[in-house]
DONUBA-971878 format. One record per residue (C-alpha): residue number from 1; y, x, z; chain. Coordinates in steps of 0.05 Angstrom, whole numbers. Layout:
! DONUBA-971878
ATOM	nr	c2	c1	c3	kette
ATOM	NUM	Y	X	Z	A
...
END
This chain:
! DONUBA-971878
ATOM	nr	c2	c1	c3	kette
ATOM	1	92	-25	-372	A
ATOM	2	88	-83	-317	A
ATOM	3	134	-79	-264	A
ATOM	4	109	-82	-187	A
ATOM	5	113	-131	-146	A
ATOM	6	165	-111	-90	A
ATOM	7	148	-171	-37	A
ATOM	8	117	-150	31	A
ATOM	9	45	-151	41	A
ATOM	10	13	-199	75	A
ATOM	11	15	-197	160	A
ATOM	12	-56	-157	175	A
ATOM	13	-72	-118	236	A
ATOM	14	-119	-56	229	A
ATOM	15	-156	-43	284	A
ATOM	16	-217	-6	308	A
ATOM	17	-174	62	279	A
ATOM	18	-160	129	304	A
ATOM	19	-82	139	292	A
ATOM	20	-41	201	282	A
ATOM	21	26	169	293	A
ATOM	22	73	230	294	A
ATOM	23	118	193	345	A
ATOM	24	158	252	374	A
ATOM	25	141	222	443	A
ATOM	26	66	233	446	A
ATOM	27	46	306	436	A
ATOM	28	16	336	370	A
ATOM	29	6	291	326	A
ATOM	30	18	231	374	A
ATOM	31	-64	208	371	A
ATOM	32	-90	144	393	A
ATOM	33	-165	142	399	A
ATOM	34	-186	67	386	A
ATOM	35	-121	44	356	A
ATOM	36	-87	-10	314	A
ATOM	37	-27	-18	273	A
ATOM	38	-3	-93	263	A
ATOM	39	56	-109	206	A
ATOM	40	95	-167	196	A
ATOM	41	138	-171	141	A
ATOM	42	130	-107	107	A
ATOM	43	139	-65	177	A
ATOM	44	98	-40	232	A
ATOM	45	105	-86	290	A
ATOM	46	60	-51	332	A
ATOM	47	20	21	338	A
ATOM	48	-11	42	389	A
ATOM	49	-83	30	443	A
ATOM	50	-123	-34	409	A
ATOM	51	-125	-52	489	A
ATOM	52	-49	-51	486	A
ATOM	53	-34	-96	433	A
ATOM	54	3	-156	451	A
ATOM	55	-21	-226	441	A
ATOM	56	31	-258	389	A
ATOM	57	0	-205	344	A
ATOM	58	-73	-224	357	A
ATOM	59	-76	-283	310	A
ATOM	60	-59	-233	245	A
ATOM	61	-110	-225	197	A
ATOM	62	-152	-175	223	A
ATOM	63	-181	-104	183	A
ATOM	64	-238	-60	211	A
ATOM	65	-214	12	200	A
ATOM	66	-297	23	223	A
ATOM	67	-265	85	258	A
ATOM	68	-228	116	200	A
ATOM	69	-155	147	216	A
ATOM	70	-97	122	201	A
ATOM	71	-29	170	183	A
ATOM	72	42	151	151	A
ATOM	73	40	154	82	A
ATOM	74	51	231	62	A
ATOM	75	127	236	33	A
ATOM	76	137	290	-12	A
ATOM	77	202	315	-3	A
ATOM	78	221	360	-53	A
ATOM	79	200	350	-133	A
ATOM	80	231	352	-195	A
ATOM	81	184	300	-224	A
ATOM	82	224	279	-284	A
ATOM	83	223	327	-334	A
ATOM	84	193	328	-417	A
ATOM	85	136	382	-433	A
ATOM	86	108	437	-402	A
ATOM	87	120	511	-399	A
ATOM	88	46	536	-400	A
ATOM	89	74	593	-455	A
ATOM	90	122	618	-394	A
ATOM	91	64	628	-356	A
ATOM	92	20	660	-410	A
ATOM	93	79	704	-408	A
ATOM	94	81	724	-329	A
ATOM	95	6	724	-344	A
ATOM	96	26	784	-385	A
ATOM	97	70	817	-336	A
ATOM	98	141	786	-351	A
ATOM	99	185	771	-287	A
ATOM	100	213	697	-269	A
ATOM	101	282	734	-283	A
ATOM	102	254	763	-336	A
ATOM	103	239	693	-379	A
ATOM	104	292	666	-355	A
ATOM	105	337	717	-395	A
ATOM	106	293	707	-447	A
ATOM	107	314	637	-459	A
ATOM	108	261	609	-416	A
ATOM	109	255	585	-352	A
ATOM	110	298	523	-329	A
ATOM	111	335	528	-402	A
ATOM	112	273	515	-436	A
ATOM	113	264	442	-401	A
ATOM	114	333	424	-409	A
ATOM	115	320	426	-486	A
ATOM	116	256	386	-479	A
ATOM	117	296	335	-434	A
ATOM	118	355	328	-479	A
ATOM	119	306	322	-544	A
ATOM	120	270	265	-499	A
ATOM	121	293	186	-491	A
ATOM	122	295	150	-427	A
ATOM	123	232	118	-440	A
ATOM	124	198	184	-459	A
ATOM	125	218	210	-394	A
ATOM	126	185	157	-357	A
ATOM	127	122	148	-398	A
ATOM	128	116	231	-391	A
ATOM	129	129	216	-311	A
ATOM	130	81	169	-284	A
ATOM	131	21	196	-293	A
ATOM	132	51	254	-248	A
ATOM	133	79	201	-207	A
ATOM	134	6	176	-204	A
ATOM	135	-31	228	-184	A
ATOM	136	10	232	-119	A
ATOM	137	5	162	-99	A
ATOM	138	-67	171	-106	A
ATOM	139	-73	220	-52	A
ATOM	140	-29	178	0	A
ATOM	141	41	184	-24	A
ATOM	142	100	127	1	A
ATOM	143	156	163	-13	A
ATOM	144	182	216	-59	A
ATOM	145	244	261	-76	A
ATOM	146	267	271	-140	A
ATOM	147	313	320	-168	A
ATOM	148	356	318	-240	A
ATOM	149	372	391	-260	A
ATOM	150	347	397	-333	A
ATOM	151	398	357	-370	A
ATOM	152	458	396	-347	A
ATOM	153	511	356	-373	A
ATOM	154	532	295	-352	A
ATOM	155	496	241	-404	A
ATOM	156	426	276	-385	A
ATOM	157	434	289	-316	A
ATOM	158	449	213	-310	A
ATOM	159	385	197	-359	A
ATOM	160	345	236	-311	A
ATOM	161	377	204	-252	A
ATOM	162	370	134	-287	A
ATOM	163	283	148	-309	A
ATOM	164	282	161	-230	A
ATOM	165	310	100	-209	A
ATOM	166	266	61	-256	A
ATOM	167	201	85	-221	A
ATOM	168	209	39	-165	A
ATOM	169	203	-18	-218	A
ATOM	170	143	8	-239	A
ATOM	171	99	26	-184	A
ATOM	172	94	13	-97	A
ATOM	173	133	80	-83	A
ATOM	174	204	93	-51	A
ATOM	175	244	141	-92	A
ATOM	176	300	186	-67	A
ATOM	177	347	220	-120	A
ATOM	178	381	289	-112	A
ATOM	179	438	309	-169	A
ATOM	180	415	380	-189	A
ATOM	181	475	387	-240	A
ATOM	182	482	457	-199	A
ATOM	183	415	483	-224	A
ATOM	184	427	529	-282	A
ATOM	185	474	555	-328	A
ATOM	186	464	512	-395	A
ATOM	187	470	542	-462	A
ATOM	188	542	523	-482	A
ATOM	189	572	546	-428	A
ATOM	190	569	609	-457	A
ATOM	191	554	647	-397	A
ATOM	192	612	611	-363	A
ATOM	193	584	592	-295	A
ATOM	194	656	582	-265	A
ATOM	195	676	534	-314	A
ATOM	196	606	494	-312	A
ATOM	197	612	490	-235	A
ATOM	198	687	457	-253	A
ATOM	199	650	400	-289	A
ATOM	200	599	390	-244	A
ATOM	201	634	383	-175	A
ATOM	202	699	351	-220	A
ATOM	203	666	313	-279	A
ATOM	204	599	301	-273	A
ATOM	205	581	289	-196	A
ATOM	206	650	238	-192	A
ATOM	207	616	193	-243	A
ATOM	208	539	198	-214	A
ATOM	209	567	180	-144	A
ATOM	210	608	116	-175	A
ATOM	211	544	92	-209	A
ATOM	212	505	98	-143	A
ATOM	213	448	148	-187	A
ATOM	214	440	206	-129	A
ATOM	215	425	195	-60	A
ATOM	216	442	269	-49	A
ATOM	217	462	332	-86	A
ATOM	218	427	393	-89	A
ATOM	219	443	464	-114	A
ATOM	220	413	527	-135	A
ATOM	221	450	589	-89	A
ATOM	222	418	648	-121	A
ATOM	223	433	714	-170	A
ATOM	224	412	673	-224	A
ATOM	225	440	612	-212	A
ATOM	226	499	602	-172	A
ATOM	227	542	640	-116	A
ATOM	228	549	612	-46	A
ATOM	229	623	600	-67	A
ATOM	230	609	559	-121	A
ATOM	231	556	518	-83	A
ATOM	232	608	518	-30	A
ATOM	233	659	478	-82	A
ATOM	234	602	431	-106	A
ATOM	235	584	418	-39	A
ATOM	236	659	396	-23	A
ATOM	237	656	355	-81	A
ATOM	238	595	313	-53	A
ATOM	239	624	308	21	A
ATOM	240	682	275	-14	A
ATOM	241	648	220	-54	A
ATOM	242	604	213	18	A
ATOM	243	536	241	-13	A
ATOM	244	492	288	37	A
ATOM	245	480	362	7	A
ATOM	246	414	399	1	A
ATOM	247	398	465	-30	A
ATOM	248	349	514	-59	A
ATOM	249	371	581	-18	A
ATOM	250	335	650	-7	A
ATOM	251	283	640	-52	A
ATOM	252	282	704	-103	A
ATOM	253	334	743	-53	A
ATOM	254	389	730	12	A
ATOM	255	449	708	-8	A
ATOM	256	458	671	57	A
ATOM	257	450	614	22	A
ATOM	258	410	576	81	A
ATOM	259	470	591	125	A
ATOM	260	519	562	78	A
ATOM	261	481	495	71	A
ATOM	262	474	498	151	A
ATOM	263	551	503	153	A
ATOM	264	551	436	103	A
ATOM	265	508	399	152	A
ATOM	266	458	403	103	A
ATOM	267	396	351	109	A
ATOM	268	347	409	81	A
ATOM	269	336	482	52	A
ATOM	270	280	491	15	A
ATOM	271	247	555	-3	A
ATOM	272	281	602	51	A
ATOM	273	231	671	29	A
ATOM	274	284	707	48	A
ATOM	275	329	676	104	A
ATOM	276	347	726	161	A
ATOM	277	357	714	229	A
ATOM	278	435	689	223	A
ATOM	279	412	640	171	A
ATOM	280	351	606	214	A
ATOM	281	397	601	273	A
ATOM	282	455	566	233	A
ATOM	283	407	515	214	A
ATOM	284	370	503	280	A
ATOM	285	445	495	304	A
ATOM	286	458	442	253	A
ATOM	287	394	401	247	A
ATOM	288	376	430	183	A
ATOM	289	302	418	161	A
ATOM	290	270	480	134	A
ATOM	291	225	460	72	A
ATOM	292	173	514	61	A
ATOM	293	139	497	-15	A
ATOM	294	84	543	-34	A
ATOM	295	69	523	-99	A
ATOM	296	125	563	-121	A
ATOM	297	107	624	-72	A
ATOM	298	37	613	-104	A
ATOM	299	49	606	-180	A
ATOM	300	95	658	-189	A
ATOM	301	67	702	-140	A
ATOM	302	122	712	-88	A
ATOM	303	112	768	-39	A
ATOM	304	156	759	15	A
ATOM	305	139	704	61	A
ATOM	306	181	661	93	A
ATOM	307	210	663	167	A
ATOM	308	164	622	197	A
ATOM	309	156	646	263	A
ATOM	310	241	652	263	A
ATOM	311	234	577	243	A
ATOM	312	194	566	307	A
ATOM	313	232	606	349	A
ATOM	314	297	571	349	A
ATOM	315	263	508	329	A
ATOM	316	281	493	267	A
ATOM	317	233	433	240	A
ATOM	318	186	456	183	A
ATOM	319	174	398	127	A
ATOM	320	121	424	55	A
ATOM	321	129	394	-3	A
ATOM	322	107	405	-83	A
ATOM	323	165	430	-115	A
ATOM	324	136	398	-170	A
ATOM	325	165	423	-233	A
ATOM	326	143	452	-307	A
ATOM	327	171	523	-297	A
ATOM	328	149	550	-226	A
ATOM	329	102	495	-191	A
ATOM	330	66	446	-240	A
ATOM	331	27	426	-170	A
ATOM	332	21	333	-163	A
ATOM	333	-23	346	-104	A
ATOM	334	-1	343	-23	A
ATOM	335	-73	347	4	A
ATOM	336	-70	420	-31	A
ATOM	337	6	433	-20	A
ATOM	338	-18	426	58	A
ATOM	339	-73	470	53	A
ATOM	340	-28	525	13	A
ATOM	341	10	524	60	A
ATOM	342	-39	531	126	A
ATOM	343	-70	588	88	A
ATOM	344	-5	624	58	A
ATOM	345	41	607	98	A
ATOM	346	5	607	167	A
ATOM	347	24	535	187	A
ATOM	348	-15	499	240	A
ATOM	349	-59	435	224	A
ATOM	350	-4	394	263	A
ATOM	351	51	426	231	A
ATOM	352	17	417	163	A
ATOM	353	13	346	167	A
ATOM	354	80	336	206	A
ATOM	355	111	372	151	A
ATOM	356	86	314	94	A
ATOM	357	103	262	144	A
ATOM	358	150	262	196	A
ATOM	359	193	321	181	A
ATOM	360	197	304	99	A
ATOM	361	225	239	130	A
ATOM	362	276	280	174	A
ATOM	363	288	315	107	A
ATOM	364	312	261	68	A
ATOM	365	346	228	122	A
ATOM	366	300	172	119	A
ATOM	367	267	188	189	A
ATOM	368	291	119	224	A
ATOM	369	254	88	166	A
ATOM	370	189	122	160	A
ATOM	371	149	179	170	A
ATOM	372	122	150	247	A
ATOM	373	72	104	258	A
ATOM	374	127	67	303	A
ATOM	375	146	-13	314	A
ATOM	376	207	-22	271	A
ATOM	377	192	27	216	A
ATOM	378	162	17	136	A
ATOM	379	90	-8	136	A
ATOM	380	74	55	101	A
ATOM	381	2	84	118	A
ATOM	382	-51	126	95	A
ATOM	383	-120	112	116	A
ATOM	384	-177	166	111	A
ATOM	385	-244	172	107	A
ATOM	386	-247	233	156	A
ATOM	387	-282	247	218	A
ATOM	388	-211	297	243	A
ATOM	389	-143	309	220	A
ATOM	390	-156	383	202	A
ATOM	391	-198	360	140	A
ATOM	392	-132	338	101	A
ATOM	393	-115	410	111	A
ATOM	394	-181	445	105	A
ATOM	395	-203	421	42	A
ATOM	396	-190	435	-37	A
ATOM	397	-191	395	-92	A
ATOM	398	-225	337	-48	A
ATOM	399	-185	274	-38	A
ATOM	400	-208	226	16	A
ATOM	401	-160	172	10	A
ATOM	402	-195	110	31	A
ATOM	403	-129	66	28	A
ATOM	404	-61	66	19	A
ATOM	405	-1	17	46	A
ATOM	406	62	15	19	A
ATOM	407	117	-28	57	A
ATOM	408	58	-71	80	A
ATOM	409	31	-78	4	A
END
């Protein structure tokens, strides 16, 4: 595999473009009818009114958008992208009528991938990865989040962690990495999920952190993962070796997981089916992004929705992402992740594509980086062939992608 080139792209200025920018100051999506976007040195010096732009930025090498629009790249905030196999059999299985709790007992679920993972070298991993990798860059994707979780000790977790890092080598993308060690139970712990969460907040996440592998750690707060006080202790464990804390909460049932995170500062929960009130208000309190994924509500057809209009009500910030994974969302695609979620979920066009832009940024903490189409920010845009905005959300299994820029490349 040949490594990409990470230099910036040449200084160009698009013009003749319609722009969503997503800056918070304009309204909606922040539009600019007959726009341009100029970069210099692998960032946006300027977005905004063609009629606007100043002169030292005239002389760039100039692009005619011919009226297309341009967006951020889409960020997909929430994947666990590295992983060996599939688990098509599982979902014969709830084909059949089985639960998720039900093959997971069964010695399915997230157990299964952790034996495919362990059986599988690093350069399995990645060969197994890209073409997932790939089919998201190819709808617009800059940046994406990726979580370990199926090694569950710590020589995979770090293998997983380390196949992650390595993607940046191999294609234009920014990669964020979440430590999932707090994911599930694995099988020699003999049913010891005490002990496990011992080595992961004492032995596992001390050494991940010192080798600079996560840029975050995650958790799984449910019946059959872990309890809120054992996330709590995990989550202690990352504020010591300075790592921000994210976590899957409320998904299958309300362990007030979403309020716990809140209470950690948390960057993100994702999932949130079943967050009450108390929960939504915590993380409105604490700038917590709530990241709806209905992939997941989808394929293993969830029934209760999650809080959305609570979410707008106190004003939490909504971010969508894939959740890609083998078990419970085998989805690569954010053009239909955004329409899943308009027509599940209820979301608004703007809040659709806000939520794979501007507020997936918010949810990594990357949001003074990217996300906007603002002066100072990555050169990361997506530029469509589409006459409005609402046809990113509106359509299925139809990907009008006419370009994409990554830092400027």
């Amino acid at each position: 595999m040949m490594a990409q080139s990470k230099d910036p792209g040449k200084d160009r200025l698009w013009r003749n473009a319609r722009l969503a920018t997503l800056s918070e100051g304009l309204p909606g999506l922040g539009i600019v009818e007959k726009g341009a976007v100029a970069i210099r040195d692998g960032r946006i010096a300027y977005a905004g009114p063609e009629a606007d732009l100043p002169s030292s930025l005239a002389s760039l090498e100039r692009i005619d958008c011919e009226g297309r629009w341009i967006t951020p790249g889409l960020i997909d905030c929430h994947t666990h992208l590295v992983h060996a196999g599939n688990r098509a059999h599982e979902f014969e299985l709830r084909l059949a009528g089985a639960t998720y709790e039900e093959v997971a007992k069964a010695g399915g679920g997230i157990v299964s991938s952790v034996k495919a993972l362990r059986a599988a070298s690093e350069e399995d991993l990645l060969h197994q990865t890209l073409p997932r990798l790939d089919a998201l860059i190819a709808e617009g994707v800059t940046t994406v989040e990726i979580k370990s979780g199926y090694g569950l000790d710590l020589e995979n977790e770090r293998k997983s962690l380390k196949v992650a890092r390595l993607l940046e080598n191999e294609r234009t993308v920014t990669v964020r990495t979440a430590f999932l060690g707090a994911h599930a139970l694995p099988p020699e712990a003999d049913g010891d999920k005490q002990a496990y969460i011992d080595c992961v907040a004492n032995g596992m996440l001390p050494v991940i952190a010192a080798e600079g592998l996560a840029d975050a750690v995650d958790g799984f707060c449910e019946g059959i993962a872990f309890s809120p006080d054992q996330i709590a202790q995990v989550f202690r464990a990352a504020q010591k070796h300075g790592l921000p804390v994210k976590l899957h909460a409320d998904q299958l049932s309300n362990l007030h997981g979403a309020k716990l995170a809140a209470e950690f500062g948390a960057l993100s929960v994702d999932h949130l089916e079943y967050t009450d009130e108390a929960g939504v208000i915590a993380m409105a309190k604490a700038g917590t992004v709530a990241v709806l994924l209905p992939g997941a509500f989808y394929f293993i057809r969830e029934k209760q929705l999650p809080p959305v209009e609570e979410l707008r009500k106190h004003g939490v910030r909504i971010a969508i992402a894939t959740d890609s994974n083998p078990g419970t969302s085998p989805l690569t695609s954010m053009l239909l992740t955004m329409n899943m979620s308009a027509t599940l979920f209820r979301l608004t066009v703007d809040e659709c594509i806000a939520g794979v832009t501007r507020e997936a940024a918010r949810a990594l903490g990357l949001l003074a980086e990217t996300g906007t189409l603002e002066a100072g920010k990555w050169a990361d845009l997506a530029i469509w062939n589409i006459e409005r905005p609402a046809e990113l959300v509106y359509r299925m299994g139809f990907n009008p992608l006419h370009q994409r820029i990554w830092r400027g490349q």
